[in-house]
N, C-alpha and C positions, 0 to 999 in steps of 0.2 A: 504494500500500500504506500502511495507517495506521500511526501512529508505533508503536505498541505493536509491532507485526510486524515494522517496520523494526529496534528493536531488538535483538527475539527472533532475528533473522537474523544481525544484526553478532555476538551471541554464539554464535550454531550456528557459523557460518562459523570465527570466531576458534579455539574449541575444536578443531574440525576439523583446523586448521593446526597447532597444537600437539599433537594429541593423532597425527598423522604425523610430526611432529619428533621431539618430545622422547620420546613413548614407544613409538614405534615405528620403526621405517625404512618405513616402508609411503611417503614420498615419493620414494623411491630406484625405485620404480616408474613414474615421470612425469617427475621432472628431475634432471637432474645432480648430485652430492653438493655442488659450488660453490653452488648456489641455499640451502643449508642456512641460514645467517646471515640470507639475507633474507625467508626462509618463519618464521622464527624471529619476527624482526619486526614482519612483516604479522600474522602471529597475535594478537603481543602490542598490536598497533598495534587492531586490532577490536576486541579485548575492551574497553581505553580506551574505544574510540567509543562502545561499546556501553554502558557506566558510563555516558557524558558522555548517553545520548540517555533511559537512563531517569531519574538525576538530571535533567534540564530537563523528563520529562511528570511525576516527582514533585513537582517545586517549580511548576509550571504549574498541577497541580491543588490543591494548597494556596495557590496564591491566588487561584484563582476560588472558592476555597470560602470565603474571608473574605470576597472580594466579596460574595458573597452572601449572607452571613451581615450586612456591616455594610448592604446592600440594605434585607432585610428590616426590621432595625429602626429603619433611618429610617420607611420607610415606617409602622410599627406605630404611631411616636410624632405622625407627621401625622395618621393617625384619628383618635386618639383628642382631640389637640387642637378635629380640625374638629367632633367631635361635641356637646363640654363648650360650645364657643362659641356655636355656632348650632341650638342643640337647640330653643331655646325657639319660633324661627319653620319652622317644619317644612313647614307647606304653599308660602314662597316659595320658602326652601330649596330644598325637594325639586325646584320647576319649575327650579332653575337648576342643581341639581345634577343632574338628568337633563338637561339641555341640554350640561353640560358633562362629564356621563358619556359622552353621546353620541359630543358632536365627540371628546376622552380615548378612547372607544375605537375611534373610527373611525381617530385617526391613527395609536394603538398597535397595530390590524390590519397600518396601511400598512407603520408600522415592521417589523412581524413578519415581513409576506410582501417587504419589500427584504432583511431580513435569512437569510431562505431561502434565497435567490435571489444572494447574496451569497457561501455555503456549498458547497464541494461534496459532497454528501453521497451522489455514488456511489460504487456498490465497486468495490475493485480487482478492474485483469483477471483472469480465473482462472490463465494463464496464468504471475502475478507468485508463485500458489502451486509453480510450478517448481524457485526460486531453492533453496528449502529441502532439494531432493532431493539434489544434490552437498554442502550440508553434514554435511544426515544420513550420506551413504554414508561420509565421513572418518570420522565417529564410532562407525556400529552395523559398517558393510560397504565394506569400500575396495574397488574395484576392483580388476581383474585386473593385471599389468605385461603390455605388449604384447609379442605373442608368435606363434607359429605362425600362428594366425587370421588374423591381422593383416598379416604377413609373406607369405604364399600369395596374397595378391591385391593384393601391391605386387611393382614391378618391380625388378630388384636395381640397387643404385647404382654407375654409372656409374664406373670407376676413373678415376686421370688418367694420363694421355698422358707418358709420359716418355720423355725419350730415351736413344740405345741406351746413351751413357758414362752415365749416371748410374745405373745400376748396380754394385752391388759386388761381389766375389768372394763366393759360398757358404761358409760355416762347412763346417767338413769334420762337422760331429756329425750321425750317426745314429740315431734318425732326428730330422731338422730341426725344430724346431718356429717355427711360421709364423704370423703374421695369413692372414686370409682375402684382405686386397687386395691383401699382397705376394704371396701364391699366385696370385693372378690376373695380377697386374700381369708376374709373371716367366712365366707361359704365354703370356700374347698380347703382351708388348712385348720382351722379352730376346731380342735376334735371336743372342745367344750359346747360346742351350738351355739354362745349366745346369741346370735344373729337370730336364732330362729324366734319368730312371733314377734320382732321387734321393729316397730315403725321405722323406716329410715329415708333420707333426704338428699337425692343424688343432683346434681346438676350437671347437662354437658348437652352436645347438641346433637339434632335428631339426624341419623344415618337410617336411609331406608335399607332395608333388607334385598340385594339381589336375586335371591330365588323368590318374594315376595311381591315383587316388580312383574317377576315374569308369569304369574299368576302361579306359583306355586307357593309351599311353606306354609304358616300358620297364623299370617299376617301381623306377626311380630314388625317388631323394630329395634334398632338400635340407638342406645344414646352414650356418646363417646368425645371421650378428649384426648388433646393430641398433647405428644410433650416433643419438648427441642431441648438437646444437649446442647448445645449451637445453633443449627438454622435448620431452616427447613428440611435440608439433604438428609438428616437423621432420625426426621421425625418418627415417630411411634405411636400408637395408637391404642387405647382403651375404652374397650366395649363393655357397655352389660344392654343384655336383650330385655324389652319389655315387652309386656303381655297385658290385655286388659284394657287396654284405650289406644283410639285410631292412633297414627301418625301424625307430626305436622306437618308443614312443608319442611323438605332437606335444607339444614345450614340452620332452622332455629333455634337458637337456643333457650332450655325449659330446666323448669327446675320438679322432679317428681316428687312425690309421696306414694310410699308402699311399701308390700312385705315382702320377703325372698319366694321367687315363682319357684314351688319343689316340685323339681325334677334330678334326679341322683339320687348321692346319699350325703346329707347334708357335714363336714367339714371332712369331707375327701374330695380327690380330683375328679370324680364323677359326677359332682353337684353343678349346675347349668349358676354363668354369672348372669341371673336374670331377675328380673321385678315384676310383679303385678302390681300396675301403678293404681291408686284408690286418688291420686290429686295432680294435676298438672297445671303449671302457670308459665306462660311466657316470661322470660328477662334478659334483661340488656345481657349483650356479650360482657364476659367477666374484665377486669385488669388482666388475670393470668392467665389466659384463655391455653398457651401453650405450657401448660402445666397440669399436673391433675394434682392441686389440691383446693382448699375449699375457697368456693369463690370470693374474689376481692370486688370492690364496687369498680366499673367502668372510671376513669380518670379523666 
């Protein structure tokens, strides 16, 4: 890609970055609210490069243009000397100044065609016009945050393995409010039950079920959050199925009330992460939306 483009890009890009930090939250949709400082950075880090690369093709082409500028009137001021001096013998002259026009121009062809050849003056892949489509989108059109879509054809992440003392007593509050991986984690690892028969309070957003879509399954749904160790690339995903009331639209976010759907055997890995929901209420997407624990208010 030629330099001109090269810089045209370090400043799409830069803009891009900044124009998701500073005036928008639109990066709260990719990475962590931690990464903020250093998106802040890189932004203001491109713009610099992007100064330093058209300052050097401005100051590049103001000196090839003296060069050739002080070229030219050397050259202007040899004619006119060779002319004044040797005017008067014109016919030897000219035999030797067509001898030496000659060889003069045969070896300034040579030069020309080393100096072609020297150049590379193909274009860039089309391919390299790519780069410019993720800057533009920060600026006219950000992307969507990952969601439902996305979620329905990933598998839910895996809880961890804990053992049966590392559990603690229940909160006696009714009804419970829960992450999704302690709901999990006390259905299929808590060989005490507490979970069972106790009210509890999930929040996260509605994934439709794909065999449920396709007219099959049991017209369940899922309600899931996603978590980032980083940014999006890593994301991971936690489901629990509900049972007991329709769907909403995919991507909203709800907050349930209900008891463990039994199916299994309740604090073994055959126990289904699932809910029979008795209350459902719309709410704002959370603060920590890419986390799973208990929701914070919107900011």
């Amino acid at each position: 890609m030629k330099r001109p483009l090269q810089a045209l890009l370090l400043l799409l890009s830069g803009l891009g970055l900044l124009h998701a930090t500073l005036l928008t939250d639109h990066y709260l949709r990719y990475v962590r609210k931690g990464m903020y400082p250093l998106l802040v950075a890189s932004g203001a880090l491109l713009l610099v490069l992007a100064a330093a690369e058209a300052w050097s093709l401005w100051r590049q082409r103001g000196t090839g243009d003296r060069e050739h500028h002080d070229l030219r009137g050397e050259t202007d001021e040899h004619g006119h000397g060779h002319d004044s001096d040797h005017g008067h013998d014109s016919d030897s002259d000219h035999g030797h100044d067509s001898d030496h026009g000659h060889g003069h121009d045969s070896d300034h062809g040579h030069d020309s065609h080393d100096d072609d050849h020297g150049h590379d003056h193909s274009a860039p892949p089309r391919v390299a016009w790519l780069l410019f489509l993720p800057a533009l989108s920060l600026l006219l059109y950000a992307p969507p945050a990952i969601g439902a879509y996305t979620a329905s054809r990933e598998p839910p992440k895996a809880v961890t393995v804990t053992e049966q003392g590392d559990f603690d007593p229940l909160p006696r509050t009714s009804p419970l409010p829960m992450t999704l991986t302690d709901f999990t984690r006390r259905v299929q690892q808590d060989r005490a039950r507490s979970i069972d028969g106790r009210t509890v309070q999930l929040t996260g957003f509605v994934t439709p079920d794909k065999a449920t879509a396709g007219g099959k399954g049991d017209g369940g749904w899922y309600l899931t959050r996603v978590i980032f160790s980083c940014c999006a690339a890593d994301a991971q995903f936690v489901k629990v199925r509900v049972h007991d009331t329709p769907a909403p639209p995919a991507d909203t976010w709800v907050t349930l009330t209900g008891t463990w759907h039994r199916a299994g055997t309740l604090g073994t890995g055959s126990a289904a992460a699932a809910l029979d929901a008795h209350g459902i209420k719309k709410v704002p997407r959370p603060y920590n939306d890419y986390t799973d624990g208990l929701p914070l208010p919107a900011s």
